[in-house]
C-alpha positions as CSV (number, residue, x, y, z in Angstrom):
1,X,-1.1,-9.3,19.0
2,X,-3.8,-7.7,17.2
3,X,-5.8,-10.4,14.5
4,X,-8.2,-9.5,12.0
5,X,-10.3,-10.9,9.6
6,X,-8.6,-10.7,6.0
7,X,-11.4,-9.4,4.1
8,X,-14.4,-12.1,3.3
9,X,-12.0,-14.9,3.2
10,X,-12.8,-16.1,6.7
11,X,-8.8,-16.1,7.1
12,X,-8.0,-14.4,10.6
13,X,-4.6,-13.0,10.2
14,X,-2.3,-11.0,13.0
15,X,-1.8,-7.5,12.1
16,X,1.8,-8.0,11.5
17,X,2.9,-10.3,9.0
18,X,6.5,-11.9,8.5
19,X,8.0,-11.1,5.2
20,X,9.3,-14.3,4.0
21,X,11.7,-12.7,1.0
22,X,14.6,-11.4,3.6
23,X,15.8,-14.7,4.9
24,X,16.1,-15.9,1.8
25,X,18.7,-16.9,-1.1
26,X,17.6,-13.3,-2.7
27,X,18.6,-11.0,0.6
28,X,20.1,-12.4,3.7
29,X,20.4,-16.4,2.4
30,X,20.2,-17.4,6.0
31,X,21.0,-21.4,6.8
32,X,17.9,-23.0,6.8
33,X,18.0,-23.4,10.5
34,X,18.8,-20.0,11.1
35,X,15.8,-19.0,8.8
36,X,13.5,-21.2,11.2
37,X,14.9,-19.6,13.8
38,X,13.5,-16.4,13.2
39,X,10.3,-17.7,12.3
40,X,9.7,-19.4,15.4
41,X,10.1,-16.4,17.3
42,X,7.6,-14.6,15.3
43,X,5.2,-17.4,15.4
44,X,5.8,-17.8,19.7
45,X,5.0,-14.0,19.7
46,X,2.0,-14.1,18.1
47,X,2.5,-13.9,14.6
48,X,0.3,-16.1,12.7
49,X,0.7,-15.1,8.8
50,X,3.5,-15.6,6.8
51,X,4.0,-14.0,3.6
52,X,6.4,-15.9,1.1
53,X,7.0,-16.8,-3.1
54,X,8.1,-19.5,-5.1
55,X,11.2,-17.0,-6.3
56,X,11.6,-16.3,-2.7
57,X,13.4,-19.7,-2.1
58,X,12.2,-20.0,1.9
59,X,9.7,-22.9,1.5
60,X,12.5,-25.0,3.4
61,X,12.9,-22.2,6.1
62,X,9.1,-22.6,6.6
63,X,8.9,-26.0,6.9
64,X,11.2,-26.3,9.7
65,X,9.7,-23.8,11.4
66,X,6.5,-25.2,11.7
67,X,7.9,-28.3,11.8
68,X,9.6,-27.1,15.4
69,X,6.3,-24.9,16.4
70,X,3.8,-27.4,16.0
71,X,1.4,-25.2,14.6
72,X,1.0,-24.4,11.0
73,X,0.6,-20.2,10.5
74,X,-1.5,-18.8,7.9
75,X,0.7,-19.1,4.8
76,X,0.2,-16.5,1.4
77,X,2.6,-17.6,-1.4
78,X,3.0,-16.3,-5.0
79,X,4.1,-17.3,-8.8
80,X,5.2,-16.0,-11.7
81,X,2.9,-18.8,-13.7
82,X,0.6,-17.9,-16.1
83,X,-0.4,-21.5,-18.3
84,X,-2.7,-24.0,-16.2
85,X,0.3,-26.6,-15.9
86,X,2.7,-24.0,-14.7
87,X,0.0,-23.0,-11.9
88,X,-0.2,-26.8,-11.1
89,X,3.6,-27.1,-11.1
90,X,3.6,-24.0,-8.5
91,X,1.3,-25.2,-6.5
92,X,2.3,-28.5,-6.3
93,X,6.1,-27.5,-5.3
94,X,4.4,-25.2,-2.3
95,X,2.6,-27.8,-1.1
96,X,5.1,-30.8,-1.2
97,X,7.7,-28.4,0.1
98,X,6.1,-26.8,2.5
99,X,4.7,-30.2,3.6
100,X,1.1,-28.8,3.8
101,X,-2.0,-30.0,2.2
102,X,-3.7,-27.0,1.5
103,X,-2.4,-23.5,0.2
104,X,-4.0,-20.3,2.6
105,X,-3.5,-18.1,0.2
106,X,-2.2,-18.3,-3.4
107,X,-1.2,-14.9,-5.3
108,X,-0.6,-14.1,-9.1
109,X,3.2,-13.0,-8.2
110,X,4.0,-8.8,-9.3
111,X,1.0,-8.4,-11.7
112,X,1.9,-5.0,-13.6
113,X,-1.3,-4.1,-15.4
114,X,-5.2,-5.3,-16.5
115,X,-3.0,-7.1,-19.6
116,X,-0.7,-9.0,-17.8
117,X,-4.0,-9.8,-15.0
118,X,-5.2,-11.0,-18.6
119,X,-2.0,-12.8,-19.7
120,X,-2.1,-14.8,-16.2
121,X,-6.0,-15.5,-17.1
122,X,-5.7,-19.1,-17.5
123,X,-3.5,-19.7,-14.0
124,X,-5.7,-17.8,-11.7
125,X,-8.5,-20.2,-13.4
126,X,-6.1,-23.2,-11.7
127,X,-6.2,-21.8,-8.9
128,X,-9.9,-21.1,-8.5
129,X,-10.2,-24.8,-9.3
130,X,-8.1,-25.5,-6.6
131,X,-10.2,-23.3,-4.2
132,X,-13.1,-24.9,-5.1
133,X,-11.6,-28.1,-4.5
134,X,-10.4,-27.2,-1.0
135,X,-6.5,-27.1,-2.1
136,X,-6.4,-23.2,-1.7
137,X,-8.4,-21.4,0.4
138,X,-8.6,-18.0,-1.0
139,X,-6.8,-16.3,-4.1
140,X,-5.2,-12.9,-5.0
141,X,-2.4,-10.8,-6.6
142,X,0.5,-9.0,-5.5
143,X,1.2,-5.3,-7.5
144,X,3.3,-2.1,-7.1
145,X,0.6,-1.0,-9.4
146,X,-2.1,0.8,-8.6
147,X,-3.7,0.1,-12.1
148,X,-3.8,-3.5,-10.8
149,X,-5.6,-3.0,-7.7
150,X,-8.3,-0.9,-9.2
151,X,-9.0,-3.7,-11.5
152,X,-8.9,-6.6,-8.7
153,X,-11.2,-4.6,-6.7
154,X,-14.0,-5.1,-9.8
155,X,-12.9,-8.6,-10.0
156,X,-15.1,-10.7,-7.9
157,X,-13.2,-14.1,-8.3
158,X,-10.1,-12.0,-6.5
159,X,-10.0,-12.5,-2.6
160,X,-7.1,-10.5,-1.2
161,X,-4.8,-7.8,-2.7
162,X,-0.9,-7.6,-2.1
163,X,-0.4,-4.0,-2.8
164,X,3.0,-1.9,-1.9
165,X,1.9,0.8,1.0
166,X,4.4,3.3,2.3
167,X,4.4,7.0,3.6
168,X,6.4,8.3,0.6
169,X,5.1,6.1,-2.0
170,X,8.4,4.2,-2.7
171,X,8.2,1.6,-5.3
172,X,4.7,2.5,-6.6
173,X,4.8,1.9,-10.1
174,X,2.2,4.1,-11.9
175,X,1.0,7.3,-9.4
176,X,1.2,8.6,-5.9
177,X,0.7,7.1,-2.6
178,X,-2.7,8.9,-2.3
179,X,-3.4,7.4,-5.9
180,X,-2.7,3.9,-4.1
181,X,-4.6,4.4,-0.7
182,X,-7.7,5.6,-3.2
183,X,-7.4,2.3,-5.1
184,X,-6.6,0.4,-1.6
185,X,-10.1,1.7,-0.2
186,X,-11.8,0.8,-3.2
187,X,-10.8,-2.9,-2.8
188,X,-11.1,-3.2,0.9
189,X,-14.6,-1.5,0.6
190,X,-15.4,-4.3,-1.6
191,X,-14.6,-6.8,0.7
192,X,-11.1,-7.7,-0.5
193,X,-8.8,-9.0,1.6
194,X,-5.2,-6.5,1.8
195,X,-2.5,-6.5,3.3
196,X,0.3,-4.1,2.7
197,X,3.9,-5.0,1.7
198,X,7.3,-2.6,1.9
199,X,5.9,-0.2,4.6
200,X,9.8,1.2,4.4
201,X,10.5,1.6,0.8
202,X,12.5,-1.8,0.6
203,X,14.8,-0.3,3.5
204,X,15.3,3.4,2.0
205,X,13.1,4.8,4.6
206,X,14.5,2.7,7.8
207,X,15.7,6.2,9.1
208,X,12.3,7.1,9.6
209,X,11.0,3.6,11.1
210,X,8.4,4.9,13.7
211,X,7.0,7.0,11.3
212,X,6.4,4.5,8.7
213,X,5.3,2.2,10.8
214,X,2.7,4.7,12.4
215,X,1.9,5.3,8.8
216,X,0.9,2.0,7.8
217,X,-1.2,1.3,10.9
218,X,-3.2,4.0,11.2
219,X,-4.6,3.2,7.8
220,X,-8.2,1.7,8.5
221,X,-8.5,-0.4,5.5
222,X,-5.2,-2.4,5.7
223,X,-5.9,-5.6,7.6
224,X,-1.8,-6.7,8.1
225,X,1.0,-5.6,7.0
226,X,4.1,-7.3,5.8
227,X,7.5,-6.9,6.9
228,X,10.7,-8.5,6.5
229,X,12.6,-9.4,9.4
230,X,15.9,-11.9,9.7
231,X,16.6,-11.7,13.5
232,X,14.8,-12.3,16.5
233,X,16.1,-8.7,17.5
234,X,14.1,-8.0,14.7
235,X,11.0,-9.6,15.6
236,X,11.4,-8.3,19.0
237,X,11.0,-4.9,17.5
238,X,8.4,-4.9,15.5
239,X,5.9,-7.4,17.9
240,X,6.1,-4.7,20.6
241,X,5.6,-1.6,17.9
242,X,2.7,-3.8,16.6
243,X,1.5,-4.5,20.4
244,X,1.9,-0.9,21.3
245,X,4.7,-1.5,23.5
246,X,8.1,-0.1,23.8
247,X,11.3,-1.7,22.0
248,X,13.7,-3.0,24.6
249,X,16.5,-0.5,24.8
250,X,18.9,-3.5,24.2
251,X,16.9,-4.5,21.1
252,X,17.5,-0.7,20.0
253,X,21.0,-1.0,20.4
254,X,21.7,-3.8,18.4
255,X,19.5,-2.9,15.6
256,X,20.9,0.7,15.8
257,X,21.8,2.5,12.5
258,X,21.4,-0.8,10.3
259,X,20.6,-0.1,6.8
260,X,21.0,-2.3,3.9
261,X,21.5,-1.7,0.3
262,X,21.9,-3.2,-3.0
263,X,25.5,-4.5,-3.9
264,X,26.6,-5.3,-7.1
265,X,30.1,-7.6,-7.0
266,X,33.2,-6.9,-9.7
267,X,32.9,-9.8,-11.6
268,X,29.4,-8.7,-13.1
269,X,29.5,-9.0,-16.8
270,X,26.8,-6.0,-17.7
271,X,24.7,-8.8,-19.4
272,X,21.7,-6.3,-18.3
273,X,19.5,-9.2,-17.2
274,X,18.9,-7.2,-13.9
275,X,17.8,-4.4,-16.1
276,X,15.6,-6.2,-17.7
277,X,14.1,-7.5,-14.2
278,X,14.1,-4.3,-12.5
279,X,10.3,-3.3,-12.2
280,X,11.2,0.3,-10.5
281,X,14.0,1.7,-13.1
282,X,16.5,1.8,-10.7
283,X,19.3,-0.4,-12.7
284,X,21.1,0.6,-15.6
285,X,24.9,-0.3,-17.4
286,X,27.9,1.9,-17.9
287,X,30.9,1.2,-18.8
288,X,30.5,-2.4,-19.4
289,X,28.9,-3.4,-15.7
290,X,25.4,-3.0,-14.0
291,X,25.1,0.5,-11.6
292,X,22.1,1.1,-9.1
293,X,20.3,3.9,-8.2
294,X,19.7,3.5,-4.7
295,X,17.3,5.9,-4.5
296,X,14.9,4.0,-6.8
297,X,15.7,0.5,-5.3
298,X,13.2,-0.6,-3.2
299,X,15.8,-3.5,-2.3
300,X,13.7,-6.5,-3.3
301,X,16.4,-8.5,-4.6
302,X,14.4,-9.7,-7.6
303,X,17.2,-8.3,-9.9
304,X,19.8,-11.0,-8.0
305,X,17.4,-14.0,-9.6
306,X,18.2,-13.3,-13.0
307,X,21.5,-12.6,-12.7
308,X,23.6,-15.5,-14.0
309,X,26.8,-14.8,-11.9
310,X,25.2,-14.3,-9.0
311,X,26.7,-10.9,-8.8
312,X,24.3,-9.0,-6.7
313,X,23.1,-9.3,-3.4
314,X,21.3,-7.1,-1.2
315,X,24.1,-6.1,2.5
């Protein structure tokens, strides 16, 4: 496994990063056990950075993976908090549940714009405190926005970027992929630290895996990329793409032809919550109950945390 330097943080991350969101109560909901599992195997192969969120629910999955390994990874997380006391609160929760003293990497969580970077002024201010004071050791944002990573890149105080990265541009929010790597550069040129999230569209573009994949990596100023796996078939595959080597044709087999999408149960009430939550457009009611636009769904489940029947879920 590849490792590299993210940005000027001094935080040497492997190339491929495990996406936290999958395994949890948002996609797959695997058993904590299960969840650890998977982690492990990442972690024995090499993988040192794991990329998670408060929302994401996996901070138990985490634990008992290190907890098993022996050896605490590089760990980003993120929140939605934007007061002082509801950065504390977040913080505090990673920490005590992920029974770790000190955050690796703590993110503003789906910043849309230099206003909301604004409206979260007075959390990423925690957060610097808590640098300072050795509880974090670097700070960023996550974004499907390119507006947001031009700004971050003029923002000293901001370590590492989160930015969505793939071939067709799934998921962006404001422009083109092109638009994106331009920003990208900009930020990695200025020493931020980035690593790329959804290098297959949220699962829309798994026919096209090596080619994504290829996409992401050739891209000089990306330092690791984050993708979701919840199988050690899974891992398996992508630690031998990322290692140059080739996929064990039993590994192929298995993962053969799997694609996910975003389900939405019979009992939903059209309450339009997920509308509401839906960052890419890709929800919308008729007739009385929620639809999706698979298309537009970049499958990150977010829509399934604000629904109060618990009526969708990502298969």
């Amino acid at each position: 496994m590849e490792y590299v330097e993210l940005g000027s943080t001094g935080i040497r991350v492997s190339r491929l990063c495990f996406g936290g969101l999958i395994i949890g109560p948002l996609q797959s909901n695997l058993p904590v056990e299960q969840g650890a599992e998977v982690i492990v195997k990442a972690l024995e192969m090499g993988v040192n950075f794991i990329d998670t969120a408060e929302l994401y629910g996996t901070y138990p999955h985490i634990r008992e993976a290190i907890k098993r390994f022996g050896k605490k990874p590089v760990i980003a997380t993120k929140s939605y908090a934007y007061t002082a006391e509801g950065a504390k609160d977040s913080l505090e929760k990673a920490r005590k549940e992920l029974d770790v003293d000190v955050i690796d990497l703590f993110l503003l969580h789906e910043q849309e714009s230099r206003l909301t970077l604004r409206g979260h002024r007075e959390a990423l201010e925690y957060y610097l405190e808590a640098k300072a004071k050795g509880i974090v050791r670097a700070v960023g944002v996550s974004t499907h926005n390119i507006e947001v990573v031009d700004a971050c890149a003029d923002m000293p105080e901001v370590d590492v970027i989160h930015p969505i990265v793939n071939i067709k541009g799934i998921g962006i929010g404001d422009g083109t992929i092109d638009e994106m790597l331009s920003a990208v550069k900009k930020a990695y040129d200025r020493g931020k630290g980035i690593y790329a999230m959804k290098p297959l569209g949220g699962g829309n573009l798994l026919k096209f895996f090596n080619e994504c994949i290829k996409f992401v990596l050739d891209i000089p100023y990306i330092h690791s990329i984050a993708i979701g796996m919840q199988s050690v078939e899974e891992v398996i595959m992508n630690v031998s793409i990322f290692n140059g080597q080739e996929v064990p044709e039993e590994i192929k087999s298995t993962l053969k032809n799997r694609r996910k999408k975003l389900h939405i149960d019979f009992w939903c009430e059209g309450c339009g919550k997920c509308v509401e939550r839906c960052g890419q457009d890709a929800l919308g009611i008729e007739n009385g109950k929620a639809y999706v636009n698979q298309d537009k769904c970049v499958l990150c489940g977010y829509c399934g945390s604000a629904c109060p029947q618990f009526a969708i879920k990502i298969c």
